[in-house]
Structure formats: C-alpha cells, structure tokens
C-alpha positions as CSV (number, residue, x, y, z in Angstrom):
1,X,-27.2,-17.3,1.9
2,X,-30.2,-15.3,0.4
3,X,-29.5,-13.1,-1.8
4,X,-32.2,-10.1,-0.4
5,X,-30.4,-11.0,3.0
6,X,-29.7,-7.5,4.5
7,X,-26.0,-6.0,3.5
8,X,-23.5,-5.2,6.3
9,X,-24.3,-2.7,8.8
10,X,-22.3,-0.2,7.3
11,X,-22.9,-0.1,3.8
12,X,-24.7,2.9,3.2
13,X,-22.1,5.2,5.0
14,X,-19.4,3.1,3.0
15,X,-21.2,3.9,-0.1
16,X,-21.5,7.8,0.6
17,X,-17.9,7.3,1.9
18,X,-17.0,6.3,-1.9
19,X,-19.1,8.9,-3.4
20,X,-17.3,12.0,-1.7
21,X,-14.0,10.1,-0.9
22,X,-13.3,8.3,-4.5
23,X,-15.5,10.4,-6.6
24,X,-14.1,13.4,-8.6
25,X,-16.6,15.4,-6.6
26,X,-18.7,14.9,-3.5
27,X,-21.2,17.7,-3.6
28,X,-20.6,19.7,-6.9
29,X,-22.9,23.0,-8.1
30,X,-25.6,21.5,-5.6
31,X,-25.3,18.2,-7.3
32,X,-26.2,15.0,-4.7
33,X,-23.9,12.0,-4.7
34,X,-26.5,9.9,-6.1
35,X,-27.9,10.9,-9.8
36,X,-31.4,10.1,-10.6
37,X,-31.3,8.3,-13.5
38,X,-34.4,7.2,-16.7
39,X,-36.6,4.7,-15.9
40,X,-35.8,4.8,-11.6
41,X,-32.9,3.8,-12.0
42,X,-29.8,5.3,-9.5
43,X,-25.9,5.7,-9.9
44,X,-23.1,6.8,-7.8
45,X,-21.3,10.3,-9.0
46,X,-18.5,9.1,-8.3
47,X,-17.8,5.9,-10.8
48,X,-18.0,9.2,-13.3
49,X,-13.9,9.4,-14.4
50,X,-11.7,11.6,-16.5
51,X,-8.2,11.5,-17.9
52,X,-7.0,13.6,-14.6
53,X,-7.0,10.5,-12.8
54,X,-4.7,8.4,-15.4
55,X,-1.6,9.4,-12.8
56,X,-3.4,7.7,-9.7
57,X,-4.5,4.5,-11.8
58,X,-0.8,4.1,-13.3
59,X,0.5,3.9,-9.4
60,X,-2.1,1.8,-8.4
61,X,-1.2,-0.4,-11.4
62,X,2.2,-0.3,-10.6
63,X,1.9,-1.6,-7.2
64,X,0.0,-4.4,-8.1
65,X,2.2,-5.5,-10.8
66,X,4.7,-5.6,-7.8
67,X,2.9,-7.3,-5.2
68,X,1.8,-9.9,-8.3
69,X,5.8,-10.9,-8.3
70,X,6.1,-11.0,-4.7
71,X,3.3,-13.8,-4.6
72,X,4.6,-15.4,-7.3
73,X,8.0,-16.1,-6.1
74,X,6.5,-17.3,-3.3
75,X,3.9,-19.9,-4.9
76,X,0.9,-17.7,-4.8
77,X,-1.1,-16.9,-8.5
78,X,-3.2,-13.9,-8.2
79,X,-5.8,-13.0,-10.3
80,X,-7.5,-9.3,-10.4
81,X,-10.7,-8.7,-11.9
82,X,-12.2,-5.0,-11.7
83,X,-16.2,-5.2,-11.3
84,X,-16.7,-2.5,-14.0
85,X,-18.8,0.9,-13.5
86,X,-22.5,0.9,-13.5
87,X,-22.5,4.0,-15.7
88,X,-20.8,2.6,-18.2
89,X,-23.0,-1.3,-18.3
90,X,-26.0,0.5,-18.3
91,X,-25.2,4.0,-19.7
92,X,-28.6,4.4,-21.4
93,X,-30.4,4.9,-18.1
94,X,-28.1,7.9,-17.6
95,X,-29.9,11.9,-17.6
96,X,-29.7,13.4,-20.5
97,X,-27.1,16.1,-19.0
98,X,-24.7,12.8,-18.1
99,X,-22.9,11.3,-20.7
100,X,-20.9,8.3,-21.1
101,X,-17.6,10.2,-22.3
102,X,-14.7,8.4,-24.4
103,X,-12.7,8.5,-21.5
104,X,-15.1,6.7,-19.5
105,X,-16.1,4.0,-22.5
106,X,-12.7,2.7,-22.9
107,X,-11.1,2.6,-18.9
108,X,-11.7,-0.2,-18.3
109,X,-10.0,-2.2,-21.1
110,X,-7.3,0.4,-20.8
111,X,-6.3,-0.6,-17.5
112,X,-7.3,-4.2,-18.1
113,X,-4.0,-3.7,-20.4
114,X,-1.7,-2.1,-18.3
115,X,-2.1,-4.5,-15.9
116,X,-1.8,-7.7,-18.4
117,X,1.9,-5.2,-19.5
118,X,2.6,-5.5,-15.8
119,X,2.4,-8.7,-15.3
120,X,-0.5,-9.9,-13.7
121,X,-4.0,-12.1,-14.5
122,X,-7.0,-10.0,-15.0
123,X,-10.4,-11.8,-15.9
124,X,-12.6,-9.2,-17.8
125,X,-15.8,-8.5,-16.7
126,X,-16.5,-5.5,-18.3
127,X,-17.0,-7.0,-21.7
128,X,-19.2,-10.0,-20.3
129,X,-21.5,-7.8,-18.8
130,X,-21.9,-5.8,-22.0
131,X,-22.8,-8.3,-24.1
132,X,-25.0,-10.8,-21.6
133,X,-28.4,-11.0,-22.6
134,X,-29.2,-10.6,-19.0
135,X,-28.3,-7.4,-18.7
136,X,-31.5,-5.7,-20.1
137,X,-33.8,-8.8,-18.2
138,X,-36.3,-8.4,-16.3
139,X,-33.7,-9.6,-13.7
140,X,-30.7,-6.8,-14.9
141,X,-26.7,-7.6,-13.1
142,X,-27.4,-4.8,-11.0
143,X,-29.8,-3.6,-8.9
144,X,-31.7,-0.3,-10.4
145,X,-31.3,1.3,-6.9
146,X,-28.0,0.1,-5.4
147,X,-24.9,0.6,-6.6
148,X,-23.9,-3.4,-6.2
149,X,-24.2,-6.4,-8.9
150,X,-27.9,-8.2,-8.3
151,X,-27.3,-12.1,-7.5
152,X,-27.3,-12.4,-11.6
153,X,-24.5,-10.6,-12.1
154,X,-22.8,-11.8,-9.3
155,X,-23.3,-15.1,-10.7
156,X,-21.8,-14.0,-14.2
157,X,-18.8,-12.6,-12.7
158,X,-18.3,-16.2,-11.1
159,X,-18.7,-18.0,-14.0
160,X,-16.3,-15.5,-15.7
161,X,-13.7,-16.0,-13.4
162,X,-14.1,-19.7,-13.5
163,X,-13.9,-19.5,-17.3
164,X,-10.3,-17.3,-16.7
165,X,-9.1,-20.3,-14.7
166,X,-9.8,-22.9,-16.5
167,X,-8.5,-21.0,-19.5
168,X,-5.7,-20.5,-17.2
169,X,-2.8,-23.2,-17.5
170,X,-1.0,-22.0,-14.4
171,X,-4.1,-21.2,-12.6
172,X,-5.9,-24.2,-13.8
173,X,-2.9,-26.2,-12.1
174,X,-3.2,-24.4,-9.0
175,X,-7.2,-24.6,-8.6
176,X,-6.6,-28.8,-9.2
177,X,-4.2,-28.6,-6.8
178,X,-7.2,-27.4,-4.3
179,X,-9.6,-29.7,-2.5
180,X,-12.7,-30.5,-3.9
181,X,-15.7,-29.5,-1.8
182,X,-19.2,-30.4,-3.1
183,X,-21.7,-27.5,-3.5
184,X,-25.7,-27.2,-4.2
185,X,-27.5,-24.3,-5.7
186,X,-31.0,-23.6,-4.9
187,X,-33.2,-21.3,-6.1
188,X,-36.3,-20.2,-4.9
189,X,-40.0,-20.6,-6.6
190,X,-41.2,-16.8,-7.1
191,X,-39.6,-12.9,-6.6
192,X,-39.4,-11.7,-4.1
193,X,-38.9,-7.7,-3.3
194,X,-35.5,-6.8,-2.6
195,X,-34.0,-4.7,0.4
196,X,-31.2,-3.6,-1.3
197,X,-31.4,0.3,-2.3
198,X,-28.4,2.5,-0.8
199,X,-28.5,5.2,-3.7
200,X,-31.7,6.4,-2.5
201,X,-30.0,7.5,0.7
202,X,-27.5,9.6,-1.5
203,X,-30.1,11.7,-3.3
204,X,-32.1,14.6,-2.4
205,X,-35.3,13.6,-0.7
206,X,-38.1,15.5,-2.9
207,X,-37.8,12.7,-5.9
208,X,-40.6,10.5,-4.1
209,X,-40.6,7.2,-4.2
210,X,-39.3,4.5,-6.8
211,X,-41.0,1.4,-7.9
212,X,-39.5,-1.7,-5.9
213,X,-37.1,-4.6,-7.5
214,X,-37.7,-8.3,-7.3
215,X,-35.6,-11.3,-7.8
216,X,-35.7,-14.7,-7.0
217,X,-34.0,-15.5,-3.7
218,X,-30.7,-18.0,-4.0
219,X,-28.8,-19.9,-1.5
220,X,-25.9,-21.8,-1.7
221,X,-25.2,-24.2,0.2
222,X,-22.6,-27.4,1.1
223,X,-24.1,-30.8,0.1
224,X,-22.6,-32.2,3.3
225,X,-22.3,-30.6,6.5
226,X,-18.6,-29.4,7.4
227,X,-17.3,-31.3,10.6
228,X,-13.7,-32.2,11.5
229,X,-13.8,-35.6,9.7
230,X,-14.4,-33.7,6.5
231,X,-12.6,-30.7,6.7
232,X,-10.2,-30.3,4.3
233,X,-8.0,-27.5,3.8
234,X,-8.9,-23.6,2.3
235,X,-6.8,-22.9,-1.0
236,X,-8.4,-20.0,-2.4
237,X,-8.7,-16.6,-0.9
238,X,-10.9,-14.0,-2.2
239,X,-10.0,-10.1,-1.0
240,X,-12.6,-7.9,-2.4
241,X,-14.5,-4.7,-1.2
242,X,-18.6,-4.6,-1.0
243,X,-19.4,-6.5,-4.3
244,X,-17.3,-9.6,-2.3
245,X,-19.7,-9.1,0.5
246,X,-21.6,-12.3,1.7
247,X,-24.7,-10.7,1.3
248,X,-24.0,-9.9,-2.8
249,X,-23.8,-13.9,-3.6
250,X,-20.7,-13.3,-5.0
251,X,-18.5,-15.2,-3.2
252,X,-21.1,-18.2,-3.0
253,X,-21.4,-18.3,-6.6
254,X,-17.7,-18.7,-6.7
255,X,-18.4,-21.8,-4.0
256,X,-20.4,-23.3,-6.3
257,X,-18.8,-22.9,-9.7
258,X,-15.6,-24.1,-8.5
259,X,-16.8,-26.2,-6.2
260,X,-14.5,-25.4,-3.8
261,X,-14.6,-23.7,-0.6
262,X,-13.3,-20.4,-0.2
263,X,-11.8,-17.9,2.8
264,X,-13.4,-14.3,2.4
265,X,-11.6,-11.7,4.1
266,X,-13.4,-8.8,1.8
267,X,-13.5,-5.7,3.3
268,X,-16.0,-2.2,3.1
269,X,-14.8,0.7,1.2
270,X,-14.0,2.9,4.0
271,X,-11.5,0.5,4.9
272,X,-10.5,-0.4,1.7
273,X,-8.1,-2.6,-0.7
274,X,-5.0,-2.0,0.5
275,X,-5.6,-1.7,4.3
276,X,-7.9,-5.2,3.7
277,X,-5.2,-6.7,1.7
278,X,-1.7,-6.0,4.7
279,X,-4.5,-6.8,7.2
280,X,-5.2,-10.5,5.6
281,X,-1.3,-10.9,4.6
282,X,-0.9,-10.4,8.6
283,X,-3.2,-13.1,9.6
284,X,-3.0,-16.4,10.8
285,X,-5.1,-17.6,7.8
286,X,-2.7,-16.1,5.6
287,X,0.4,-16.7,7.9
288,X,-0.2,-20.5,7.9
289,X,-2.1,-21.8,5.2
290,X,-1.3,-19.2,2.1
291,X,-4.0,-19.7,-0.6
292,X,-3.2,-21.2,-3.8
293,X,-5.5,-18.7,-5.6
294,X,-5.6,-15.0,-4.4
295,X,-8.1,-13.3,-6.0
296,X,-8.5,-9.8,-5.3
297,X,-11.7,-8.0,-6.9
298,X,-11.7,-4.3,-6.7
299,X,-14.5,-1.8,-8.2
300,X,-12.9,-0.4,-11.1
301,X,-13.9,3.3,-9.8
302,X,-11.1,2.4,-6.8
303,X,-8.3,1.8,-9.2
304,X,-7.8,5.9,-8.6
305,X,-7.0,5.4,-5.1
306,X,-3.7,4.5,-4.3
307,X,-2.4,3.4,-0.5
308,X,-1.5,7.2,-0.1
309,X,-5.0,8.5,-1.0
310,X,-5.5,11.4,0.7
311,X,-9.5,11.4,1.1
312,X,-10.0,8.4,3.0
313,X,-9.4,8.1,7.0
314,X,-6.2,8.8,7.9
315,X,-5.8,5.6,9.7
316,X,-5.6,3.7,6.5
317,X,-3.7,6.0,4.6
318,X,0.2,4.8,3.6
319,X,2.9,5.6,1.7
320,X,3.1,3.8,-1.4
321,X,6.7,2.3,-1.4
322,X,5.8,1.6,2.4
323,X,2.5,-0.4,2.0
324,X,4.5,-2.5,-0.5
325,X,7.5,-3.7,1.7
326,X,5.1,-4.3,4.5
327,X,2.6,-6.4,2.0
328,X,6.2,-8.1,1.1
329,X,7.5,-8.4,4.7
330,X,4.1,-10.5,5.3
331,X,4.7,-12.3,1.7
332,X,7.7,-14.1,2.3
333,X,7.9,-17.9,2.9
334,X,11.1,-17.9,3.6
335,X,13.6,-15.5,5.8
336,X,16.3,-14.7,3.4
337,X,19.0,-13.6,6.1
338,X,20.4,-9.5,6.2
339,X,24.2,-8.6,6.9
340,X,22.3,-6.8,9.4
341,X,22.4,-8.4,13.2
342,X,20.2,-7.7,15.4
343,X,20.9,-7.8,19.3
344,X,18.6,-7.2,22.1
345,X,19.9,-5.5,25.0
346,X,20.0,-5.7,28.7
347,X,17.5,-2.5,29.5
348,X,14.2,-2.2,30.5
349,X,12.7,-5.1,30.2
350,X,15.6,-7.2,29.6
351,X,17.7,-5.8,32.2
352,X,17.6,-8.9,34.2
353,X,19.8,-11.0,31.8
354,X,18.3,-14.4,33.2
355,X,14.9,-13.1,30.9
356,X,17.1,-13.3,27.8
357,X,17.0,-16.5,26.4
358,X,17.8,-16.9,22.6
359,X,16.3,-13.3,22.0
360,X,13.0,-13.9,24.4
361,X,12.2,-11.1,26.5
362,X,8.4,-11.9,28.8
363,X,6.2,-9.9,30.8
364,X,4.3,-8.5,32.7
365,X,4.9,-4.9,31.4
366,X,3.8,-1.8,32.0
367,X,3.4,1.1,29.7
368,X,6.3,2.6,30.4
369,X,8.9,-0.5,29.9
370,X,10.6,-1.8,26.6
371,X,12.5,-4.0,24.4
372,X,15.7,-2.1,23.2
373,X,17.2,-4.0,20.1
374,X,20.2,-3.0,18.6
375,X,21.5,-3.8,15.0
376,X,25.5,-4.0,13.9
377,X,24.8,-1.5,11.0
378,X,21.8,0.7,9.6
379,X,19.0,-1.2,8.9
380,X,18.6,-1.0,5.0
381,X,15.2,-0.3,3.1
382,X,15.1,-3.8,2.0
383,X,15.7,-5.6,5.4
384,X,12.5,-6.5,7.3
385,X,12.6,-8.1,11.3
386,X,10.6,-10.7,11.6
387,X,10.1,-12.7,14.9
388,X,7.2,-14.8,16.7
389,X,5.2,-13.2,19.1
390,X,3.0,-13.5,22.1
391,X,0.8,-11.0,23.9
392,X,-2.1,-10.9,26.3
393,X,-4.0,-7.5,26.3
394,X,-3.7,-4.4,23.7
395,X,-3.8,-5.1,19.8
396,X,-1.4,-2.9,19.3
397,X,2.6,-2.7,19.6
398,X,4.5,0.6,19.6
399,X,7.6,0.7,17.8
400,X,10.8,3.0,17.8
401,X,13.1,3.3,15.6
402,X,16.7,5.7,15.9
403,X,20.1,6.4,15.6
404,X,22.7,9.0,14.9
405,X,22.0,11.7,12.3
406,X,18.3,9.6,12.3
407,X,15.0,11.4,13.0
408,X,13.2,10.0,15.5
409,X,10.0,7.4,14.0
410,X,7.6,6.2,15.9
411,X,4.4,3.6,14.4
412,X,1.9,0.7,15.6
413,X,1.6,-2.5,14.5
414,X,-1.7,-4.2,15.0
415,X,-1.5,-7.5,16.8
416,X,-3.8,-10.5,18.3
417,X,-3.4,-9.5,21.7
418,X,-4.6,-13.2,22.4
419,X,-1.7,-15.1,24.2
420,X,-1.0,-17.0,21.5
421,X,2.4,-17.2,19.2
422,X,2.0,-15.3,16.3
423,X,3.9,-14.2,13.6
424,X,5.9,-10.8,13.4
425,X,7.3,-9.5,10.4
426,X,7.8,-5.3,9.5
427,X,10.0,-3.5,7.7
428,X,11.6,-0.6,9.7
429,X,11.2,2.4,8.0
430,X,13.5,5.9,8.1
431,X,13.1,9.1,6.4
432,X,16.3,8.8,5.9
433,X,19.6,6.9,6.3
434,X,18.3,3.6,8.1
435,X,18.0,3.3,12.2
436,X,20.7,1.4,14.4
437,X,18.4,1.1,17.5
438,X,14.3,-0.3,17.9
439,X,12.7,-0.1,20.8
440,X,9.4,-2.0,21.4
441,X,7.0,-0.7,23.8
442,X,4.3,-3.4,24.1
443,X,2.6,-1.5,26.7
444,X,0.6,-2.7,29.7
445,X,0.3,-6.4,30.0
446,X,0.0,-9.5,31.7
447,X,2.2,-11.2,29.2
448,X,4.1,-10.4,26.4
449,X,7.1,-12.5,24.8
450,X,9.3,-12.1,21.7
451,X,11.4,-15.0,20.2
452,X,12.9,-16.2,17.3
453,X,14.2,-12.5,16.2
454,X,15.8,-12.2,13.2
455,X,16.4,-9.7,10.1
456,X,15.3,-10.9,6.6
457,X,16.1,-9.2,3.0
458,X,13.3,-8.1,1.0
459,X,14.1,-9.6,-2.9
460,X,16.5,-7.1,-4.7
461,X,14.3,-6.4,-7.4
462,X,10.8,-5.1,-5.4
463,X,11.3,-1.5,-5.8
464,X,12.9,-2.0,-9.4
C-alpha cells in the first residue's frame, strides 16, 4: 500500500460533508469551510468546538460506555482512541482571528476521562502527537493541505495503540490469544509529491496556489503470500472513519506493529460511526468469527454526533436507545430465551401448512405476500427475534409490527440478498406498549426462507 496512493472516491464530498454536517457552522458571515491557515497550511471549520456541544459528547459517551459492556460480556475488549483535532496539534499555523480557546485545548483529555469513568479503554493520541518530535519535521503527522494524518502520524498512532495493548493486561491477553502473521515494512529511497489535498477544495478559489508536500512512499506488506495452507484466522477488527482508510497507512502500520493481520470495515463520514459500526455487527465477518480486539477509532470532532444527529442523511440517522439494542441484538453470543413465544401463522405465505416446518416459511414471493408471526404477550423493549435467514434478490426486508392500542410501525432491515443462510437478529421496536403481531414482507423473490425463529432477552442492565 503506498501511502500517496489516491484516497477513496468520495473523500472530498465526505470531508465537506463533515465540515457543514459536524461543524458548528457550515458557511458562517461568508466564512468557507476550509480556513487558510500561516505558512500554507489548511484546516477544517468544523474540528473548531465549544462548550454548547458538552450535551452531544456526554450521549455519545454514554452509548459507548454501553456498547463497551455488551462486548465485554460477550468476550470482546474494545479499545477507543479519538484521532485528536488538527487545530489543536498544530494550532500555531492557525490565522491570527482563530484561536485555540480553553475549551478546545483541554476536549480531548476531557472526554478521554469520561470515557475511562464509563468504562471503556481509550489509547491517547492527543498527548503523543503533542510532544513527538515529528510533529514540526520536515515530514509533520498531518498533511498541511488535507485534513488526514500523513503516513508518519499514522504510524505514531499505531505504535501508540500497540504501546496501550501491551500496557494492557486484558488486552495484552487477548492480542496473544491472536495469530501471529509476519509483516515487512518498506520504505522508499526519496519524496515523493503527495496527492493528498481535500481542504483546498473547501476554500474560496482566489487564494492561488500552495506549495506541494512530499514524503517518502511506504508499503506494507506480508512476508509470505496468504493461500489456504496459511490462512489463519482474523482476530482483530478495526472500525474507523477516513483516518482508518487504506489509503492513510493506518491500518497497515497497525499490520505491522502487531504483526498481525487485521479486518477493516472503516467507513466515510457521510456514512459514519454508528451506521459503520450495526452494519459490521450485522455481517458475516462479525456474525461468525467476532474479533478478539475491536478497535474503533473515531475523529475526536465526531464525538458531537450522536446516532440521532440531525445533519447527516436521514438514512443513517437513529434513535439513540434504538441504535443501541440493535448493536446489542447483533452482540450477543448467546440467545438468552424471552417469556415471549413467538408463533407463525397460517396466512399469506404460510397458508399452506405443509410449508411450515419448525418455523420455516420458503418462496417464491411476491411483493404483496408475507410472514404473519404472532407472539403470546407484548413484545418487551428488551426482547430481540433472532432467526437464520435466506434470500435471493432485494437487500432489504420489510417489517411490521402491531397490535391493540399499538400504532402501526413499519422499518427495513438490510440483508445479503445472496441465497445464503444468514443470520437475523432485531429488536422490535413500539412507540409504545410493545406489538403482539410481525409481519414480514420479504418482497419479490425467487427464494426466501426463515428458520430457527426465536425471541432472545437483551441483558437487564443495558438501558441502566
């Protein structure tokens, strides 16, 4: 992997997606998203924070620190390391009308805390970066023109994070538990000018043009070529945003440090975090082989935007409480049974009792047919269905959910669509007192079947 290799397609509209989305302002007074700092160097607006957003970090906290216990219960250690602001590592490039407020100086270590108080791992980068002799080098830990970490500080942060496993006794007992895969560095013989520069799409075009960066290109690289005879299993998972990108190094660095391989399922910001983390749990990766290590980097700026965050696209905005019972649902090892049974019925689909066989119900289907599925009591806030199942055509299922005195809900679940088994698992969500009646609408299809239905208790404690 090269570190000038070109970023994803999207980047630039992910980064001006951050900037109006996640910043405190998108255009303000005339102001760009971009600010043109000394010396050519760029930042985004929107890694600029203020006390007004302390309410959105403490729920984004709070979820974490609850999603932390679900994995733990269930044999997973997660580590969360912020990559801290630009503004604040190199705040001494900021305009003279920007400053680095005491708000802004101490955020990082303040959430740092409250997540420690909370429960969960955090590796520090922020204070790292501050005091690395790297960071005023020729070669700084982030590229004067893009917002990202250069391939040096991606390599920093992947030391650090080895450091905060090693230093780690539960983690360090987890990462031995891991395979061992061997992995070479190699660096190249000269700089090399860089490709990487999304700020200078974000501000206004009359500042001319900016003197170009160079760094010397890094690959890593396995010392012996992966084939089934050597493939071992993946016990570490990283779930980042951007900076976990292929393209920064990050993840490679992490390859090589560890010497280990490692699944990245990172997403771009304007999918983000949460959306990336439910769509991972839901995966067969996840599903059968759940990591020993989840770590799950997040831009510190991001901490502001909880699932519910209003300024994103609406497809991936949730309800807090919601997001976390579905990220639970999709935790769980293990179905803990409900008092709530669950019977499907002879309609629609089913009505031909001969295709009811220990809860299976096949296709074809059409768009207008479905599974009707019936439960002894209302389905509590705690109880989740969970089921295996298998579907040719549409990735999505439509689900229904009613009952007396129950408004009407309908939602999607996003599926392979493959033929294959997978698995299902949802919570089934009211407004209200919980529904008596589901109907699934897997719309129209060559094949669909669902087996192995059941309803499972969420742990007791998850809300508390």
């Amino acid at each position: 992997m090269e570190m000038i290799k070109n970023c994803c397609v999207n980047k630039w509209r992910c980064v001006a997606f951050l900037s109006g989305a996640l910043g405190m302002v998108s255009v303000h007074g005339g102001e760009s998203l971009g600010i043109v700092g000394k010396n050519d160097w760029l930042f985004l607006r929107s890694e600029l924070s203020s006390p007004a957003e302390a309410s959105a970090n403490a729920e984004t906290i709070s979820l974490i620190g609850r999603f932390n216990k679900v994995l733990a219960a269930n044999g997973i250690s997660m580590v969360v390391t912020m990559v801290p602001v630009k503004v604040r590592l190199y705040a001494e490039y900021l305009p003279d009308n920007i400053k680095l407020n005491d708000y802004m100086a101490g955020n990082y270590e303040r959430m740092s805390k409250a997540l420690q108080a909370a429960g969960v791992t955090v590796i520090d980068l922020n204070t790292p970066f501050l005091n690395s002799p790297m960071r005023n080098s020729d070669t700084p830990l982030f590229y004067r023109l893009d917002g990202h970490w250069s391939f040096i500080g991606a390599k920093l942060a992947a030391e650090t994070v080895k450091a905060g496993i090693d230093a780690n006794p539960m983690l360090k007992k987890a990462l031995d538990a891991t395979p061992e895969v061997a992995f070479q560095m190699n660096v190249g013989k000269r700089k090399l000018p860089t490709k990487v520069h999304d700020l200078m799409a974000l501000i206004p075009p009359n500042y001319g043009t900016f003197a170009p960066e160079r760094f010397t290109p890094v690959s890593v690289i396995r010392a012996q070529e992966q084939n089934e005879a050597n493939r071992v299993p993946i016990g570490i998972t990283v779930q980042g945003s951007s900076f976990s990108q292929e393209w920064t190094g990050f993840v490679d660095a992490l390859r090589f440090v560890l010497q280990r391989d490692i699944l990245n399922v990172s997403v771009t910001a304007n999918i983000g975090s949460w959306f990336g983390m439910e769509s991972y749990l839901s995966s067969d990766a996840f599903q059968t082989n759940a990591p020993k290590i989840l770590i799950w980097e997040r831009p510190e700026y991001t901490m502001r935007a909880p699932p519910n965050f209003q300024f994103q696209d609406a497809r991936y905005v949730s309800n807090n409480t919601e997001w976390l019972l579905r990220a639970s649902a999709w935790v769980q090892g293990t179905c803990k049974p409900s008092t709530v049974i669950a019977k499907v019925m002879p309609v629609s689909l089913a009505a031909n009792g001969a295709n009811l066989n220990d809860g299976m119900v096949t296709g074809p289907t059409s768009d207008k047919e479905f599974i009707e599925i019936s439960f002894n009591k209302p389905i509590e806030k705690l109880d989740y269905l969970a089921a295996r199942i298998t579907a040719a055509g549409s990735k999505t299922l439509i689900f229904e959910g009613s009952g007396p005195g129950v408004a009407t809900r309908r939602f999607t679940l996003n599926i392979a669509g493959d033929a294959a088994a997978h698995a299902l698992k949802t919570p089934l969500l009211s407004n209200s007192r919980g529904f008596t009646k589901l109907r699934i609408y897997p719309g129209k299809r060559q094949s669909f079947a669902l087996h192995g239905l059941k309803i499972c208790r969420q742990p007791e404690d998850i809300l508390d």
